[in-house]
N, C-alpha and C positions, 0 to 999 in steps of 0.2 A: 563479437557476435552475441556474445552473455548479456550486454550490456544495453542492446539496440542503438546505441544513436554513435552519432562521430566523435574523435576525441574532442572536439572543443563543445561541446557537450558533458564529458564526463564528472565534473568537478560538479555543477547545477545536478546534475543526476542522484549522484551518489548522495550530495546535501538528500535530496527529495526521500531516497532511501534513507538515510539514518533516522528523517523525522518523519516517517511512516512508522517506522519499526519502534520508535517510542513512543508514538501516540498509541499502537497497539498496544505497548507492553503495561502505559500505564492504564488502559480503559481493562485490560483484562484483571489489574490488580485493583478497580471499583478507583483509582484515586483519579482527582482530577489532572489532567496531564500540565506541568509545568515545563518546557522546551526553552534549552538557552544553548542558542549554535555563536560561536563565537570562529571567526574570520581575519586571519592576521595573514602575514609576509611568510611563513613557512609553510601554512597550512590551514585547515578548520576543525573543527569538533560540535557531535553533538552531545549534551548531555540532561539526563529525565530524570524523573520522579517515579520511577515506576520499579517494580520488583527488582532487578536483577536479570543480565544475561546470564543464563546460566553455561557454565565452564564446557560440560557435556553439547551443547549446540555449537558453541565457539569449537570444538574440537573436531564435531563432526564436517563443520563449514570448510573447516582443511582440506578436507577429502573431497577432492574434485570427481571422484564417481558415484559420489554419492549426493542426492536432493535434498536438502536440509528441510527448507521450508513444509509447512504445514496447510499452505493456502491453496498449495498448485490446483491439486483436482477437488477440490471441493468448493462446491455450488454456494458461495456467500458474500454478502455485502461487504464484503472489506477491502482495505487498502492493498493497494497494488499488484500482489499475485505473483510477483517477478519470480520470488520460488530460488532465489540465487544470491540475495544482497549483499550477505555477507561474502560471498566467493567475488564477488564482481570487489568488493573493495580491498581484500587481500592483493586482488591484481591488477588492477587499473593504474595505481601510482607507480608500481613495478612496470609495466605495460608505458606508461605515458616517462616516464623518467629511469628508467633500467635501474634502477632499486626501491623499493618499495618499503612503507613503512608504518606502520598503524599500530597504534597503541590504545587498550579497551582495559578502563580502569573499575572493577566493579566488587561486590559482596568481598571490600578488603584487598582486595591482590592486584595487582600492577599487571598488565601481561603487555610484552610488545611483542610484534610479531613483526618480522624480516623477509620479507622474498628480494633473491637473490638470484645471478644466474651461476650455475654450473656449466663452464664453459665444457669440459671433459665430456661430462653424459648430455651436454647438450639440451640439458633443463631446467626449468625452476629451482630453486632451493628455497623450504620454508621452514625459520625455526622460529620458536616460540619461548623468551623467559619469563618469568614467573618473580615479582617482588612481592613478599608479604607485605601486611602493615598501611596499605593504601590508604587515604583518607577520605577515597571513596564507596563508602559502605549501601547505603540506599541508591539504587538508581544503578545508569551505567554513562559512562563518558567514552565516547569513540573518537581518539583523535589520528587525522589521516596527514602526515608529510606528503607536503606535494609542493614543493620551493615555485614561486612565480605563479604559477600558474592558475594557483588557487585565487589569485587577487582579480582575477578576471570575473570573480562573482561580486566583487565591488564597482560600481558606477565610479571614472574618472582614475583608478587603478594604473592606467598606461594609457592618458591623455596623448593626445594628437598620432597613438601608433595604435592601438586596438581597444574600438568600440562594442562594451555590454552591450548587446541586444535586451533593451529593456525584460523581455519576461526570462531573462535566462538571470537576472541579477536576483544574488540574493533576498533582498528588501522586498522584491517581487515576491521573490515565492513566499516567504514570509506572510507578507502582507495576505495573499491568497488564503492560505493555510489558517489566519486569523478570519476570514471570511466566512469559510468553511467545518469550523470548530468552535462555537459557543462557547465550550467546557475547557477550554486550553488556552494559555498565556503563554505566549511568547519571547524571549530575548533573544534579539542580535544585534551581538556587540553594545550590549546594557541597553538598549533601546526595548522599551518593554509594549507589548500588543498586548494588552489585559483582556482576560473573558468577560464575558457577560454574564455569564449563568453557569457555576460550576454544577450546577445539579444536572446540567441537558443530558440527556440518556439518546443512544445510537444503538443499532444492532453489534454485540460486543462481538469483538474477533473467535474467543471463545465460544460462543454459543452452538449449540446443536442447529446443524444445515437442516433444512425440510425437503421430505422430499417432492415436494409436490414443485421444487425448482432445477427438478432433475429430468430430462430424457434419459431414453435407453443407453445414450450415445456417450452421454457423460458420466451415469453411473458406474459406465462399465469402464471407464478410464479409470475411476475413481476405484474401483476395486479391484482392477490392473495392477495400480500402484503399490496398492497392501500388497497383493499376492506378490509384486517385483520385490517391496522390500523383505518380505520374512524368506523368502529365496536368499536373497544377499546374506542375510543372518543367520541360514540355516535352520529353521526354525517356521512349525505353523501354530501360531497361534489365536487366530481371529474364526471363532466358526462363523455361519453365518446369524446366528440370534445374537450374540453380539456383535455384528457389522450392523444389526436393523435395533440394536437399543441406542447406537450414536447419534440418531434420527430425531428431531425435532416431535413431540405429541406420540412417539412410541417410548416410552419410561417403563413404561406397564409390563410387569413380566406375564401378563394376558394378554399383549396384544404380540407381545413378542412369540409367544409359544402357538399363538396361532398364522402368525406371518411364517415362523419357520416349522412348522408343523412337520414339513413333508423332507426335512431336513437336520433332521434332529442329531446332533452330534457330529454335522457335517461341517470342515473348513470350505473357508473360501478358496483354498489352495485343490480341491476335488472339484472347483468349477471350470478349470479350465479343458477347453476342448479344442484340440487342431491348436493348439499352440493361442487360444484366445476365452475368454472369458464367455461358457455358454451363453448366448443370446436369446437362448426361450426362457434360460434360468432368470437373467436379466428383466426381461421382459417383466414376466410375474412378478420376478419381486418386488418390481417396481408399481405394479399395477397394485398391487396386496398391501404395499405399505402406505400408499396415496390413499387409498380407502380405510385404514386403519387410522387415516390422522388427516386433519384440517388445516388447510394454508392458513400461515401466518395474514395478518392484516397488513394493508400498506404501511398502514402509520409506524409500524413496528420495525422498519428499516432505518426509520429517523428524518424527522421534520426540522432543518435550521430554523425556518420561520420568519414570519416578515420584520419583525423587533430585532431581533440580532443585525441580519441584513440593514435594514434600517440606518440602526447604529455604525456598520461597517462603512456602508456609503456616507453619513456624514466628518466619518473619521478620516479615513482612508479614500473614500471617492472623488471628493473635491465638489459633493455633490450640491444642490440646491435644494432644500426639506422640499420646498412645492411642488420640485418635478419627480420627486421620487414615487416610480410605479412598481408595484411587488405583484407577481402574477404567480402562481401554484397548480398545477395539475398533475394526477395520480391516476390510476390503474392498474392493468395488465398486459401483457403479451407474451402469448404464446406458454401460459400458464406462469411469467414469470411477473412479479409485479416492477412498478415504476414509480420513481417521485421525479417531479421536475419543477424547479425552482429558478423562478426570474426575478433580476430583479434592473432598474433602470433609472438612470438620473443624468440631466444637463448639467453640466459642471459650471461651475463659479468662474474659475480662471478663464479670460479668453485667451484662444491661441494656443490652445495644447491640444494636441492628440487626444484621441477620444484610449481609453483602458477598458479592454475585454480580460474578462476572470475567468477562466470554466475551470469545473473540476467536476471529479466522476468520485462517486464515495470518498468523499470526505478528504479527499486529497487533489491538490492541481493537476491541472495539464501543463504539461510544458512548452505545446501547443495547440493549436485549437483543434480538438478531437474528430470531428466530422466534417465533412462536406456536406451535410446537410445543413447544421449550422451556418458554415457559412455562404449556403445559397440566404437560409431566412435573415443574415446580415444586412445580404445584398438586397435582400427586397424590401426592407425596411430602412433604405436606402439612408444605413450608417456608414457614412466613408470613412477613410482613416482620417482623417485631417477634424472631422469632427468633433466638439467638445464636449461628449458624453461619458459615460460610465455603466459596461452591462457587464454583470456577473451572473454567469449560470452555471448551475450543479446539478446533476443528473445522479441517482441512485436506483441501484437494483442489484440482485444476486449476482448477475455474473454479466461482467462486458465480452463482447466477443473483439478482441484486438487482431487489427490487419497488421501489426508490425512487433518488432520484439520488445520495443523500447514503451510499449504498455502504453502509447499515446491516442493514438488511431483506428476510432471503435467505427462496427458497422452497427450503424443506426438502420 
């Protein structure tokens, strides 16, 4: 259920998670993201360039009553959302093979972690050792035991008995992920997808949300969640002038002190009413902070561009320079902004299926996101058997997903 999709999905999934979770960690650390997922007979791993898990996340991620993630309820251009990743891979190889096994090598220390079953109390068992002295210091490596199964992410793995659905093969998603990231180089299994432009800039995972991307409806989740966790913790500490200086264009402690004016020394934990987050209070403050501060520009969620693109299809598309068409449109709805990015080429090889890409910020789909999409497939009458190449990327603050598995957005 954590997970959304079927088991013979899980192994593609979790890869997709580990190299979300380091392209964020290295864009929040300014470096440019280096991703090397390596895929053997026991298992896979991913490992970055980017700061460090830290030991405190990894330990909360145990605690299955507790949300680890930072993405859930807030309104932002980022990857995935899932809000669980780490929990889903502590137990999926547990889950898929009745012992479970993941080892996360990072800032020096060795950790492996065990889930196991307790036949007696009838549950889980998760332990965790600890080896100093690692050799891996910068970055983190996540590798997941999963005997057999993981080779299912390789094309030709278990010939003539069980065929990769081409987008569920590693190389695929790879390949996508190098589509979709300008600033990031790739290996699997030494095979290298080089950047283009280690300088390309994206809305960083860190940055201050706006709120001019928020309804009532989801602020009030979003400050739900505060108030669920400093409960769990015992503890209140978020008033409301610092829940409104988190805000994108309120920094100011002038604009803060006249948003929370009428509120002065009040927690978010006094706003609850009937067991819910007042709705007038809501309201206002939403209204007082959207007038205290100016939406961001489109461009400022992050433009791939026609050059990268470009580049992708004649690397990776199989495409033909002359048929390559790049189309671009931007906006708004519903005060939330939009990039949409096309791109399209007749391929070289005859006799090959045509390869559709999509991805939603800056990371794949694992498959094709809408129905509306592919109605405009069908009437741009691209069959499968055809020898094309269409990749498209879609960006904005926040997808509304019809399924759990983060795939299935309404457009």
């Amino acid at each position: 259920m954590q997970i959304g999709h079927d088991q013979d999905l899980w192994p593609i999934t979790i890869l997709k998670e580990l190299v979300d979770n380091a392209l964020d960690a290295c864009e929040m650390a300014g470096t440019a993201p280096e991703i090397e997922v390596m895929i053997g007979d026991e298992g896979f791993s991913v490992q970055d360039n980017g700061p460090g898990l830290p030991e405190s996340t990894m330990l909360r991620s145990m605690d299955y009553l507790v949300r680890v993630s930072d993405k859930a309820y807030y309104v932002s251009p980022t990857r995935g959302q899932m809000g669980n990743a780490l929990k889903v891979i502590w137990a999926a190889g547990f889950v898929a093979n009745e012992t479970g096994v993941v080892e996360v090598t990072t800032g020096g220390k060795h950790h492996t972690v065990t889930v196991s079953l307790d036949r007696i109390a009838q549950k889980p068992r998760m332990t965790r050792t600890v080896d100093e002295g690692a050799v891996v210091r910068n970055g983190t490596l996540i590798a997941v035991h999963w005997p057999d199964l993981s080779g299912r992410l390789v094309e030709g793995k278990y010939p003539g008995f069980y065929t990769v659905p081409p987008m569920w093969r590693a190389d695929r998603l790879i390949e996508a992920y190098a589509a979709f990231n300008p600033h990031a180089t790739f290996r699997l299994n030494g095979q290298a997808y080089e950047r283009t432009d280690a300088t390309w800039r994206k809305w960083r995972p860190d940055e201050p949300t706006s709120p001019h991307w928020y309804t009532p409806e989801t602020l009030r989740d979003l400050i739900a969640a505060y108030v669920a966790e400093e409960r769990r913790c015992g503890e209140r500490t978020k008033t409301v002038r610092s829940f409104v200086s988190e805000f994108r264009g309120l920094s100011s402690t002038i604009k803060q002190k006249e948003i929370s004016a009428g509120y002065s020394g009040v927690y978010l934990q006094d706003m609850v009413k009937d067991d819910d987050i007042d709705p007038a209070f809501v309201e206002k403050l939403l209204a007082d902070m959207k007038a205290a501060s100016k939406p961001p520009k489109v461009s400022a969620l992050g433009i791939i561009g026609k050059e990268h693109l470009t580049h992708w299809m004649l690397t990776y598309g199989d495409a033909a320079e002359e048929s390559i068409r790049y189309s671009r449109t931007y906006g708004e709805e519903g005060g939330a902004p939009y990039i949409f990015e096309v791109i399209f080429g007749v391929r070289k090889t005859d006799g090959e299926d045509r390869i559709i890409r999509t991805g939603m910020n800056w990371t794949p789909a694992l498959d094709n996101p809408s129905g509306v999409l592919s109605d405009a497939i069908q009437e741009m009458r691209i069959d499968v058997h055809d020898p094309v190449t269409l990749v498209v990327h879609m960006a904005r603050p926040r997808f509304e997903f019809v399924d759990r598995g983060k795939t299935r957005v309404d457009l």
